[in-house]
mmJSON file of the N, C-alpha and C atoms, coordinates in Angstrom:
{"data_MODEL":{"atom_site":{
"group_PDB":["ATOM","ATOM","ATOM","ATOM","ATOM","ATOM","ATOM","ATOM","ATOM","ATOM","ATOM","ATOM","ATOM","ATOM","ATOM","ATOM","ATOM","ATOM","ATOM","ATOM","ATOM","ATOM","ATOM","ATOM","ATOM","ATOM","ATOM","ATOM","ATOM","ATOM","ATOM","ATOM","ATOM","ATOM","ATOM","ATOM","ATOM","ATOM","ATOM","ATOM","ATOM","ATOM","ATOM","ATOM","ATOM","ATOM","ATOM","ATOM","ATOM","ATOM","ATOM","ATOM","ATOM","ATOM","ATOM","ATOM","ATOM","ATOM","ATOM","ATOM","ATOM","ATOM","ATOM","ATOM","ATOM","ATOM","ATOM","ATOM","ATOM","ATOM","ATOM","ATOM","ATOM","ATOM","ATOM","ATOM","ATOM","ATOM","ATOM","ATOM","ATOM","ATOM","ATOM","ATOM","ATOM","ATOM","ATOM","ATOM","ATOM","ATOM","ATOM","ATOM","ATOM","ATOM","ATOM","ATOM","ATOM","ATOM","ATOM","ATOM","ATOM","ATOM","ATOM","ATOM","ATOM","ATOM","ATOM","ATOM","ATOM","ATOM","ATOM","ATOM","ATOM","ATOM","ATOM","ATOM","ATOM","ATOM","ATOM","ATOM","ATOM","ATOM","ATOM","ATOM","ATOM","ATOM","ATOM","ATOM","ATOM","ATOM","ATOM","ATOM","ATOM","ATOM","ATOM","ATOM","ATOM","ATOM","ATOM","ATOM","ATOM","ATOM","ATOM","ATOM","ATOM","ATOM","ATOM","ATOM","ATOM","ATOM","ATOM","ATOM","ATOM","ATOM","ATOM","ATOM","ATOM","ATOM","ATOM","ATOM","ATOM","ATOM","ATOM","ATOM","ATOM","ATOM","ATOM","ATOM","ATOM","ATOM","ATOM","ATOM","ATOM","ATOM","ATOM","ATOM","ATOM","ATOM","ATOM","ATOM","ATOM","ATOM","ATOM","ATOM","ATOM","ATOM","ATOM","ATOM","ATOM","ATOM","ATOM","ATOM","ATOM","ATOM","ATOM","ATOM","ATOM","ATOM","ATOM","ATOM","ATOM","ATOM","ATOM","ATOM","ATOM","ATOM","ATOM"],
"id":[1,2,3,4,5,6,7,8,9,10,11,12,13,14,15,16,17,18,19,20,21,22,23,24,25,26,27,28,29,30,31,32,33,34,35,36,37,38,39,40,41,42,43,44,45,46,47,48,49,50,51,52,53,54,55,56,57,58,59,60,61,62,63,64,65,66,67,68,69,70,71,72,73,74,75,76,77,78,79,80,81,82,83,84,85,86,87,88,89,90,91,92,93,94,95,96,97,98,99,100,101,102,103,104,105,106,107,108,109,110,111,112,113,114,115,116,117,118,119,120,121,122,123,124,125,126,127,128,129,130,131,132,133,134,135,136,137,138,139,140,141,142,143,144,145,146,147,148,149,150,151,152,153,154,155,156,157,158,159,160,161,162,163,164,165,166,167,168,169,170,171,172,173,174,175,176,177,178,179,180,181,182,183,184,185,186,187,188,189,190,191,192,193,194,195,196,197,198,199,200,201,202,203,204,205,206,207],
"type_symbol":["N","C","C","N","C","C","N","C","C","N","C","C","N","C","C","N","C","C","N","C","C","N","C","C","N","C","C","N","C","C","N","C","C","N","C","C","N","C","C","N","C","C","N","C","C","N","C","C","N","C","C","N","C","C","N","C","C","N","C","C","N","C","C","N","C","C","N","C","C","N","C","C","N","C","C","N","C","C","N","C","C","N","C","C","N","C","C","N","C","C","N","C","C","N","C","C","N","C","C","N","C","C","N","C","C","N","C","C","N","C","C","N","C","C","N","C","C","N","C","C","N","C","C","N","C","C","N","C","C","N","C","C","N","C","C","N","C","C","N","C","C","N","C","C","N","C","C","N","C","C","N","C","C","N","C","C","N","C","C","N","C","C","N","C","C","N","C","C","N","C","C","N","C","C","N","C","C","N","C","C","N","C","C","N","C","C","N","C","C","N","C","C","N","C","C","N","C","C","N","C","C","N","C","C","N","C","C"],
"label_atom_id":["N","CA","C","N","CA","C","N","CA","C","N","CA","C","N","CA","C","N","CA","C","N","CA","C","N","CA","C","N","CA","C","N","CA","C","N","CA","C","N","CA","C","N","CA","C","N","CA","C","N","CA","C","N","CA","C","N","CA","C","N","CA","C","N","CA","C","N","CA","C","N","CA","C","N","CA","C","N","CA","C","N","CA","C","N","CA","C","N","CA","C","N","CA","C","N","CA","C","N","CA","C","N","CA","C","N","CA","C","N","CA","C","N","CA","C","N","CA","C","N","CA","C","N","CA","C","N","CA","C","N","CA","C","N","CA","C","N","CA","C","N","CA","C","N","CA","C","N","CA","C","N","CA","C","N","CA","C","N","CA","C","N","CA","C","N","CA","C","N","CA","C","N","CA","C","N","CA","C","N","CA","C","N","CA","C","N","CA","C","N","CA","C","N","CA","C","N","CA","C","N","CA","C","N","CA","C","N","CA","C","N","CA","C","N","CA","C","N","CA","C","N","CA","C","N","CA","C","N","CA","C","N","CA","C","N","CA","C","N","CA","C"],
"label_alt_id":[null,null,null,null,null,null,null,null,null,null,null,null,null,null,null,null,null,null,null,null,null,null,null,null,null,null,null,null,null,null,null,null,null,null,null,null,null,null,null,null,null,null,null,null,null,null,null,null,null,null,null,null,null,null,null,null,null,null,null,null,null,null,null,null,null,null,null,null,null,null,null,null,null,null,null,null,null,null,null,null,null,null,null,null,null,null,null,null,null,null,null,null,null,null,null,null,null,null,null,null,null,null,null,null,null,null,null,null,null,null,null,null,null,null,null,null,null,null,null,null,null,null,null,null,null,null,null,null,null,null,null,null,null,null,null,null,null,null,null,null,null,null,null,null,null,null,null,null,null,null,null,null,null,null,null,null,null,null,null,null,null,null,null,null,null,null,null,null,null,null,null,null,null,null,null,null,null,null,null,null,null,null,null,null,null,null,null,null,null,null,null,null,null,null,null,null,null,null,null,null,null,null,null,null,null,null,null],
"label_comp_id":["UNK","UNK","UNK","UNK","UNK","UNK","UNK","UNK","UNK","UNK","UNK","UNK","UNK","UNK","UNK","UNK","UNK","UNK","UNK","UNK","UNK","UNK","UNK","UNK","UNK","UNK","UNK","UNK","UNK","UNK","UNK","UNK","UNK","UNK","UNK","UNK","UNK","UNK","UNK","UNK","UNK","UNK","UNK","UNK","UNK","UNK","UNK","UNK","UNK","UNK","UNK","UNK","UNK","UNK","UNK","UNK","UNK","UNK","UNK","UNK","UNK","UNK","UNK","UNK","UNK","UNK","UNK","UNK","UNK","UNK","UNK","UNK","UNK","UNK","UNK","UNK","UNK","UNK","UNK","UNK","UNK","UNK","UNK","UNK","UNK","UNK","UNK","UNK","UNK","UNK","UNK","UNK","UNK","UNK","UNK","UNK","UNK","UNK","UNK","UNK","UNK","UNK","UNK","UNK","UNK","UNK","UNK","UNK","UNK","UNK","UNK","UNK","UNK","UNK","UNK","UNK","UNK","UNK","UNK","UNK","UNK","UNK","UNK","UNK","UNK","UNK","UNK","UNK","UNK","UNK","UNK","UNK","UNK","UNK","UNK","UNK","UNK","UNK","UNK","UNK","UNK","UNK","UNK","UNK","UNK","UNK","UNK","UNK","UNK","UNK","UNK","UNK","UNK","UNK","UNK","UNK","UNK","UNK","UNK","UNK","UNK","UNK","UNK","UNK","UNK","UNK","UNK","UNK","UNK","UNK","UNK","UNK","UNK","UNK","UNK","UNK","UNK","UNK","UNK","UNK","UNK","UNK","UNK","UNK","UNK","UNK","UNK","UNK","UNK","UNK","UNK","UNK","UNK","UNK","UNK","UNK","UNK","UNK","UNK","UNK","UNK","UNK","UNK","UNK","UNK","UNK","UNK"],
"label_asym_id":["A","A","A","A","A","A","A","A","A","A","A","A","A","A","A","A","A","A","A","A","A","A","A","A","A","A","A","A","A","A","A","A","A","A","A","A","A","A","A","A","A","A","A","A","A","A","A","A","A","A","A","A","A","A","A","A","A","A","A","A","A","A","A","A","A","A","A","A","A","A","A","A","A","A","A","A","A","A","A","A","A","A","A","A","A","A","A","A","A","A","A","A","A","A","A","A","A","A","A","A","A","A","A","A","A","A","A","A","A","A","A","A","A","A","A","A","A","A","A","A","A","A","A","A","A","A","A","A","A","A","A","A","A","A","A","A","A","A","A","A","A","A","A","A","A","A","A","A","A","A","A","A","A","A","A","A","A","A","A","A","A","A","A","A","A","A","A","A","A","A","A","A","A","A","A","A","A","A","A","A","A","A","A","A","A","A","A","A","A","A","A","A","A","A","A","A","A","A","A","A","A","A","A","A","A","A","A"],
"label_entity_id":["1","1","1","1","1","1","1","1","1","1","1","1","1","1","1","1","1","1","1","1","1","1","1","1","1","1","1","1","1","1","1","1","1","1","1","1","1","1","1","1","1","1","1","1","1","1","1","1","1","1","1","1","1","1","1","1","1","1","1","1","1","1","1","1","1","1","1","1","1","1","1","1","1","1","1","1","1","1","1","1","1","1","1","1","1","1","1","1","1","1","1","1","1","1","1","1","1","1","1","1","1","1","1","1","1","1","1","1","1","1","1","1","1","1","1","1","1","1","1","1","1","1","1","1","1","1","1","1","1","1","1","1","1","1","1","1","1","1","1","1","1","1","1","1","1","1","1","1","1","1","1","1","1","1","1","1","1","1","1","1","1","1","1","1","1","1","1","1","1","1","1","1","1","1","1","1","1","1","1","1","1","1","1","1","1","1","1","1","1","1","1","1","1","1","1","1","1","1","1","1","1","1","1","1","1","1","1"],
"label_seq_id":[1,1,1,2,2,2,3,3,3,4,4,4,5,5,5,6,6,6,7,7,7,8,8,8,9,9,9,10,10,10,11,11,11,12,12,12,13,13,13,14,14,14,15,15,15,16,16,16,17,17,17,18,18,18,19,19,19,20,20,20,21,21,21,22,22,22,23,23,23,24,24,24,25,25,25,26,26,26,27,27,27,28,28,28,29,29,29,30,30,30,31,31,31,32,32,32,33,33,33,34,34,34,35,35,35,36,36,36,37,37,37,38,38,38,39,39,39,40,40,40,41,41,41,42,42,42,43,43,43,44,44,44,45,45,45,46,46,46,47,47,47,48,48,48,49,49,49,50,50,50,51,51,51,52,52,52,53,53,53,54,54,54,55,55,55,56,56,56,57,57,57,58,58,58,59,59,59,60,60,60,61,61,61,62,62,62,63,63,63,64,64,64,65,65,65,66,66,66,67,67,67,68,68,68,69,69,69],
"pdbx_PDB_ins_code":[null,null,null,null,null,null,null,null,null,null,null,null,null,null,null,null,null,null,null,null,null,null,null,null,null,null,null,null,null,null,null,null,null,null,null,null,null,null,null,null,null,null,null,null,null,null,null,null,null,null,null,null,null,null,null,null,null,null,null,null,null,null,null,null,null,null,null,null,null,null,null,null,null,null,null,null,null,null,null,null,null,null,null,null,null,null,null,null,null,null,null,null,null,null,null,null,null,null,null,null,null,null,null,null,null,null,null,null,null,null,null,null,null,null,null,null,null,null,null,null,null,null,null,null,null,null,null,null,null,null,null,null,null,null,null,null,null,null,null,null,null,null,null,null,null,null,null,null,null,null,null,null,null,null,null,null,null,null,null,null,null,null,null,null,null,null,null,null,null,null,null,null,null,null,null,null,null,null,null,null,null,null,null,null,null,null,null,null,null,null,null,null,null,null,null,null,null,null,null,null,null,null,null,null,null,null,null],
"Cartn_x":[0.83,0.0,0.882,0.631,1.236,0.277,0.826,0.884,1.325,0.257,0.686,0.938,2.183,2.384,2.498,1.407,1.742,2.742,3.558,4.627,5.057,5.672,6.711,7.806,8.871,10.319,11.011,10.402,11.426,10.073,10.169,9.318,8.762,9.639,9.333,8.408,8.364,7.382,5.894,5.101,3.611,3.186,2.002,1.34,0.458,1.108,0.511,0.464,-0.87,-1.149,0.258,0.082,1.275,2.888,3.089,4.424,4.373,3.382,3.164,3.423,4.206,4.811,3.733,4.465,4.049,4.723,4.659,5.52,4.704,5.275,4.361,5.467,5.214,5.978,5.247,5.936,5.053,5.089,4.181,4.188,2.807,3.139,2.209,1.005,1.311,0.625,1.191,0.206,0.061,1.517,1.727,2.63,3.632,4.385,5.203,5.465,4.917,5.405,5.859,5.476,5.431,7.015,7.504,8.995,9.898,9.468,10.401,10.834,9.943,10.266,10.2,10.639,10.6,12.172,12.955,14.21,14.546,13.283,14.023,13.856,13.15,12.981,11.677,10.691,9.427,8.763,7.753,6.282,5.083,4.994,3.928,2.665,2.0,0.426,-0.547,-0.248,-1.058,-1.053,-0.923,-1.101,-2.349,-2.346,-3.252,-3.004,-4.008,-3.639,-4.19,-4.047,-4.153,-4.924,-5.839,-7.03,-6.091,-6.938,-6.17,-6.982,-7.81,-8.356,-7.491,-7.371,-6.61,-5.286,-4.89,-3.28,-2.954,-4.082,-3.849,-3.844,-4.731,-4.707,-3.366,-2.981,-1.512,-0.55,-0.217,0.421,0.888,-0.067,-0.658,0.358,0.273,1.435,2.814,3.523,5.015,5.797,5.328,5.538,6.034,4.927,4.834,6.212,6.41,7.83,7.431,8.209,8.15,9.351,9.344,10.533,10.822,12.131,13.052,13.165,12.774,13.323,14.288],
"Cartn_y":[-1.173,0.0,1.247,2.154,3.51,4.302,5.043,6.218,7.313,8.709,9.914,10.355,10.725,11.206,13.216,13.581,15.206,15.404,16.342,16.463,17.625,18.331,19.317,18.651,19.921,19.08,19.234,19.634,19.675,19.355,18.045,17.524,18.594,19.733,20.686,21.632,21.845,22.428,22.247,23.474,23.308,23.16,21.931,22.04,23.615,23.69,24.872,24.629,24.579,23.971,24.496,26.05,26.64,26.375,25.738,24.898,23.436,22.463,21.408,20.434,19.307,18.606,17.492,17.036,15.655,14.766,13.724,13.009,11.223,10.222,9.168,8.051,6.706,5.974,4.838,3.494,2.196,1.706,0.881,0.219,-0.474,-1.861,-2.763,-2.121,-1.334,-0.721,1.254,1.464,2.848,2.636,1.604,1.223,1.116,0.264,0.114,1.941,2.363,3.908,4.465,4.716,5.277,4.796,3.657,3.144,3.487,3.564,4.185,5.817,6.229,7.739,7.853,7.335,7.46,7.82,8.002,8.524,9.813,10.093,11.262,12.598,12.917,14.039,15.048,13.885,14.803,15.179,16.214,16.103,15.534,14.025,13.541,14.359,15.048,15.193,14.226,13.396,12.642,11.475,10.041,9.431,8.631,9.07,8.604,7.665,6.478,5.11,5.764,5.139,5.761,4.887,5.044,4.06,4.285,3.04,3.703,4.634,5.199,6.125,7.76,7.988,8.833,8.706,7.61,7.271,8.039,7.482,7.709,9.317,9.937,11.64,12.098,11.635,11.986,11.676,11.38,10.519,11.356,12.207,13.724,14.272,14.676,16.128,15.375,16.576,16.65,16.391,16.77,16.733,15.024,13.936,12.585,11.828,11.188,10.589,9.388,8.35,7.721,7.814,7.902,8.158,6.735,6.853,5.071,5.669,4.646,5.078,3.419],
"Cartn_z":[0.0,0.0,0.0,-0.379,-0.434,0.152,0.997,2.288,1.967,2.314,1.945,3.524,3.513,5.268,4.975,6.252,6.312,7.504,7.282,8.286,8.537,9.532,9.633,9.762,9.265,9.222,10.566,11.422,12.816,13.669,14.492,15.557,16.688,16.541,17.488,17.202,15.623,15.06,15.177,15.37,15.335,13.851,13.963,12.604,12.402,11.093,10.341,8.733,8.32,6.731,6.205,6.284,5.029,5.2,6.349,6.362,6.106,6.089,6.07,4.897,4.8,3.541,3.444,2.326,2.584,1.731,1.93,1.265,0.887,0.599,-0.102,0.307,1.176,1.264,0.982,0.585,0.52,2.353,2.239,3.565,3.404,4.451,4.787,5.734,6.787,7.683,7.874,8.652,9.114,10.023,10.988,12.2,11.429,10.165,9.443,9.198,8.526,8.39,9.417,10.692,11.696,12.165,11.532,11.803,11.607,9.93,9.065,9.603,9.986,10.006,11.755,12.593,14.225,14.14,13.664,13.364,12.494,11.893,10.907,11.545,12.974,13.389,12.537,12.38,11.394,12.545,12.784,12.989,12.642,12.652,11.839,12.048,11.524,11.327,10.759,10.169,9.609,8.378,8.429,7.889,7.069,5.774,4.648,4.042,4.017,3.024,1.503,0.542,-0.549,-1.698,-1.631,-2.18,-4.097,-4.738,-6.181,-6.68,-6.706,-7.663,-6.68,-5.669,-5.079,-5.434,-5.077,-5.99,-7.061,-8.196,-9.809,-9.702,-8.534,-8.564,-8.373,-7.139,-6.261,-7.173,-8.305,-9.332,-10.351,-10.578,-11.557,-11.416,-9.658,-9.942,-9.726,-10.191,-10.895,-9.579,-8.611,-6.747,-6.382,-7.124,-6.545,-6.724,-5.089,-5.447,-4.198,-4.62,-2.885,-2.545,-1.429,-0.076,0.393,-0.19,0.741,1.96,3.076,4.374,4.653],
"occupancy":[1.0,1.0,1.0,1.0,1.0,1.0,1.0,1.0,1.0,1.0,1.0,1.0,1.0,1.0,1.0,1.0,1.0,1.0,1.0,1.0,1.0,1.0,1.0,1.0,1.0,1.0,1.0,1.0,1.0,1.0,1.0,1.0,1.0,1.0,1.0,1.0,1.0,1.0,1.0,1.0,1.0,1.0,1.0,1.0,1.0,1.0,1.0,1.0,1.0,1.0,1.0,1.0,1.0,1.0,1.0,1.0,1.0,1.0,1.0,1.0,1.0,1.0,1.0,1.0,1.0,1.0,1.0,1.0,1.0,1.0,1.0,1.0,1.0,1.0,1.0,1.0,1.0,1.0,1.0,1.0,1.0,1.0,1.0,1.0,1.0,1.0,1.0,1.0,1.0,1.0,1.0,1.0,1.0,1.0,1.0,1.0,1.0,1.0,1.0,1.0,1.0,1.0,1.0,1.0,1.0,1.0,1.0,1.0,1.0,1.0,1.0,1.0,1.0,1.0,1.0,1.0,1.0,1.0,1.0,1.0,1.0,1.0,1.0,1.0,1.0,1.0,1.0,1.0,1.0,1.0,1.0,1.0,1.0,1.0,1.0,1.0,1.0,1.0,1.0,1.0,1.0,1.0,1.0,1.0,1.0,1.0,1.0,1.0,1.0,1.0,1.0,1.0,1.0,1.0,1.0,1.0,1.0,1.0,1.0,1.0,1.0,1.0,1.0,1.0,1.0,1.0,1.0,1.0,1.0,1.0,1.0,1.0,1.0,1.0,1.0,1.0,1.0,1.0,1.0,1.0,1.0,1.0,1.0,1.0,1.0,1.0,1.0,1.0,1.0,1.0,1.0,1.0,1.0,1.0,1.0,1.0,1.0,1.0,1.0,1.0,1.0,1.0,1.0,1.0,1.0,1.0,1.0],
"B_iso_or_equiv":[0.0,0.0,0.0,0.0,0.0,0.0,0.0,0.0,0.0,0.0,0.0,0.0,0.0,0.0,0.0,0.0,0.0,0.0,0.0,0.0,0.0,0.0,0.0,0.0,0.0,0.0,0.0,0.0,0.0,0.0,0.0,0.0,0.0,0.0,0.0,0.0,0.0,0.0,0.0,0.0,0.0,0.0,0.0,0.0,0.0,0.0,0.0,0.0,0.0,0.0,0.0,0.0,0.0,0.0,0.0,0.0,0.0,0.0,0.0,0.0,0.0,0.0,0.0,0.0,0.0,0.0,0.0,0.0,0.0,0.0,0.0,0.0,0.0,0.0,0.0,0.0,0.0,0.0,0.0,0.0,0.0,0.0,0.0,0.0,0.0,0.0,0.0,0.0,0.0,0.0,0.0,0.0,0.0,0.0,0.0,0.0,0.0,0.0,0.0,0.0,0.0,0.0,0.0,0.0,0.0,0.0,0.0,0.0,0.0,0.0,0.0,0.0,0.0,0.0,0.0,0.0,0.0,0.0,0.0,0.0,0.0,0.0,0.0,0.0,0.0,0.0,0.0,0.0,0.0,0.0,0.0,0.0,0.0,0.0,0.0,0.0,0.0,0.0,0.0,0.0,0.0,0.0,0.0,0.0,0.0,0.0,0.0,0.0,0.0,0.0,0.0,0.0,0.0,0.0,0.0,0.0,0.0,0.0,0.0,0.0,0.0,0.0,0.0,0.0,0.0,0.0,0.0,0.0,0.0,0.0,0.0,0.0,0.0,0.0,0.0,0.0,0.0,0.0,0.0,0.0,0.0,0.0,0.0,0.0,0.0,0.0,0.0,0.0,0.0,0.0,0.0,0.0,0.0,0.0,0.0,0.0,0.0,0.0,0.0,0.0,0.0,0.0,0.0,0.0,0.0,0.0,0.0],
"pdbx_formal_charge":[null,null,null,null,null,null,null,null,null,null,null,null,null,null,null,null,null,null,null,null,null,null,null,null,null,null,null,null,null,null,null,null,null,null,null,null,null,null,null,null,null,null,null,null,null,null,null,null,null,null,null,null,null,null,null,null,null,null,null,null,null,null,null,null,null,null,null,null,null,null,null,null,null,null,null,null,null,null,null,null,null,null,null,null,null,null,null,null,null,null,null,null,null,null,null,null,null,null,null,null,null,null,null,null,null,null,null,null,null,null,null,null,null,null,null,null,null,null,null,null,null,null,null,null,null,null,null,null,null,null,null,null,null,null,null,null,null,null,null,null,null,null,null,null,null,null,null,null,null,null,null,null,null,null,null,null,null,null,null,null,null,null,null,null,null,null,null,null,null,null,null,null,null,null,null,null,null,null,null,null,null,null,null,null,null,null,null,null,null,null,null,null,null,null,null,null,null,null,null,null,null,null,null,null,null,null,null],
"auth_seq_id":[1,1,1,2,2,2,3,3,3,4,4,4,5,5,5,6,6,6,7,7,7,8,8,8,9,9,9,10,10,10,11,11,11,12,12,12,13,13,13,14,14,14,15,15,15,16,16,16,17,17,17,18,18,18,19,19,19,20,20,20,21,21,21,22,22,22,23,23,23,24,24,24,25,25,25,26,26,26,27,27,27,28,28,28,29,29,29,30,30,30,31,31,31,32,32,32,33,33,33,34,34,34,35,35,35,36,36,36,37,37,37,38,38,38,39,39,39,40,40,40,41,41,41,42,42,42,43,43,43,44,44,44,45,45,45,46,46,46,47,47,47,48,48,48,49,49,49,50,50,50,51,51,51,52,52,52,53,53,53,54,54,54,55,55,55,56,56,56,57,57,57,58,58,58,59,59,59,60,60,60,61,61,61,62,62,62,63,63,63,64,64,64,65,65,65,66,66,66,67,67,67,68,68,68,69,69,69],
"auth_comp_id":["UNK","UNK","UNK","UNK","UNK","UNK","UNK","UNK","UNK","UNK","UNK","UNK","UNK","UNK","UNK","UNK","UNK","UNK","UNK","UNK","UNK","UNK","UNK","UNK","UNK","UNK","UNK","UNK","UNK","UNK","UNK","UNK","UNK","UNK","UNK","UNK","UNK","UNK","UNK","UNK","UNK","UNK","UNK","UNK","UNK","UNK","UNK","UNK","UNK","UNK","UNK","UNK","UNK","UNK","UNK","UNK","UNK","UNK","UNK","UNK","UNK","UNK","UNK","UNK","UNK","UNK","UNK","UNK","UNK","UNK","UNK","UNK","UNK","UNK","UNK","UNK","UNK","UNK","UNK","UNK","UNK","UNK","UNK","UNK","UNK","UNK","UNK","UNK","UNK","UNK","UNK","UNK","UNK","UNK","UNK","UNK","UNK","UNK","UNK","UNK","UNK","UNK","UNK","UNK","UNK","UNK","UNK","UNK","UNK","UNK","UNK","UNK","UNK","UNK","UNK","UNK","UNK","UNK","UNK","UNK","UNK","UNK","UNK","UNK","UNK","UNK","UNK","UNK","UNK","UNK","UNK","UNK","UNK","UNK","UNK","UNK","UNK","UNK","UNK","UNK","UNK","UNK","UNK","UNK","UNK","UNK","UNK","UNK","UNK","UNK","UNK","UNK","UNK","UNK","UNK","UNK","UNK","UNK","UNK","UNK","UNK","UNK","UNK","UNK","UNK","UNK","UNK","UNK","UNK","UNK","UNK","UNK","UNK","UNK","UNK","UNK","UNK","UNK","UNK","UNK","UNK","UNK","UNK","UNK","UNK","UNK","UNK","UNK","UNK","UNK","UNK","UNK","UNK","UNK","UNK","UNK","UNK","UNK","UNK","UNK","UNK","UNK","UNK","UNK","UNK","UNK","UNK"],
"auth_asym_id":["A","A","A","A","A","A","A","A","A","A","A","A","A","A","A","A","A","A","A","A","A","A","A","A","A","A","A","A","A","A","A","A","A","A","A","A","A","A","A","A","A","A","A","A","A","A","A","A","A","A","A","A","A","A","A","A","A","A","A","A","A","A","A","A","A","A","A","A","A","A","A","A","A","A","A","A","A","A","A","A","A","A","A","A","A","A","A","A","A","A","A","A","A","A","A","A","A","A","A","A","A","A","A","A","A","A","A","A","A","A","A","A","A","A","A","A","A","A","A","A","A","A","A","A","A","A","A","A","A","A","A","A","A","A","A","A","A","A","A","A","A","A","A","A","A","A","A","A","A","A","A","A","A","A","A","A","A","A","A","A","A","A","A","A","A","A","A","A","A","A","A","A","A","A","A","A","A","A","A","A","A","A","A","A","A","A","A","A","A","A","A","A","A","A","A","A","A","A","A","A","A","A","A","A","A","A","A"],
"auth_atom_id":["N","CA","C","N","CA","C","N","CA","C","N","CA","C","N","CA","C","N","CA","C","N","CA","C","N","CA","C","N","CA","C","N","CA","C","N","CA","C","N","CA","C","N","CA","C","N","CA","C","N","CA","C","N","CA","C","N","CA","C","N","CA","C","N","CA","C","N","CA","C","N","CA","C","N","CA","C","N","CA","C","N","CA","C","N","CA","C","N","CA","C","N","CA","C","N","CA","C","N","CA","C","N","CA","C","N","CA","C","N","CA","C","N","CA","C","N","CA","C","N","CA","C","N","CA","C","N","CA","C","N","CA","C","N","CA","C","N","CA","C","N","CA","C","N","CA","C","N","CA","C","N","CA","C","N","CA","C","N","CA","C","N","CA","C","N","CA","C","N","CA","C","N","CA","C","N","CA","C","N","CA","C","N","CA","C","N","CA","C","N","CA","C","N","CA","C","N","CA","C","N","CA","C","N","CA","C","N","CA","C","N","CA","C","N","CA","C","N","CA","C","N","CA","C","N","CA","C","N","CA","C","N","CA","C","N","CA","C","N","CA","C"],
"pdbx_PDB_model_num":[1,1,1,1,1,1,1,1,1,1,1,1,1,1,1,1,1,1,1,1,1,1,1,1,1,1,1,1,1,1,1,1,1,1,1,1,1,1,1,1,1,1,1,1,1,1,1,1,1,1,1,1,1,1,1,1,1,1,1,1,1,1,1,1,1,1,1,1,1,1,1,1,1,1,1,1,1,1,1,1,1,1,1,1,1,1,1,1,1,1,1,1,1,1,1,1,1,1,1,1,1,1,1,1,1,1,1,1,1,1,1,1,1,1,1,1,1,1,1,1,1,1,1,1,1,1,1,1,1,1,1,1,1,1,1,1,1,1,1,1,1,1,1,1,1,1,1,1,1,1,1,1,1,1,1,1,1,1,1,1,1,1,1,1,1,1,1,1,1,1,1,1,1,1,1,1,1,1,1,1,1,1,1,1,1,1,1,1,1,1,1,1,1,1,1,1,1,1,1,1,1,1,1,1,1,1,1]
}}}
């Protein structure tokens, strides 16, 4: 499955939309993600599974990449 994660880049940071990333990783689970990135110093805000017709959207822009962790 592929996961759209929203984040700030410093854990210390408050969520605020107009700083907020996001990025796209594969993973079996929500918990599997949450692994990968318990080391990189993000702010998770929020993890999205990514149905395919959302996929094929997220796919569109020029932005879409997946992230090796």
């Amino acid at each position: 499955m592929i996961f759209k994660v929203l984040y700030q880049e410093l854990d210390t940071e408050v969520p605020v939309r107009e700083r907020t990333d996001s990025m796209y990783l594969e993973a079996e689970t929500e918990r599997q993600v949450r692994e990968k990135l318990k080391n990189a110093g993000f702010n998770i805000e929020y993890i999205q599974v990514l149905d395919e017709d959302h996929l094929a959207y997220e796919q569109q822009s020029e932005d879409f990449r997946l992230e090796q962790f």
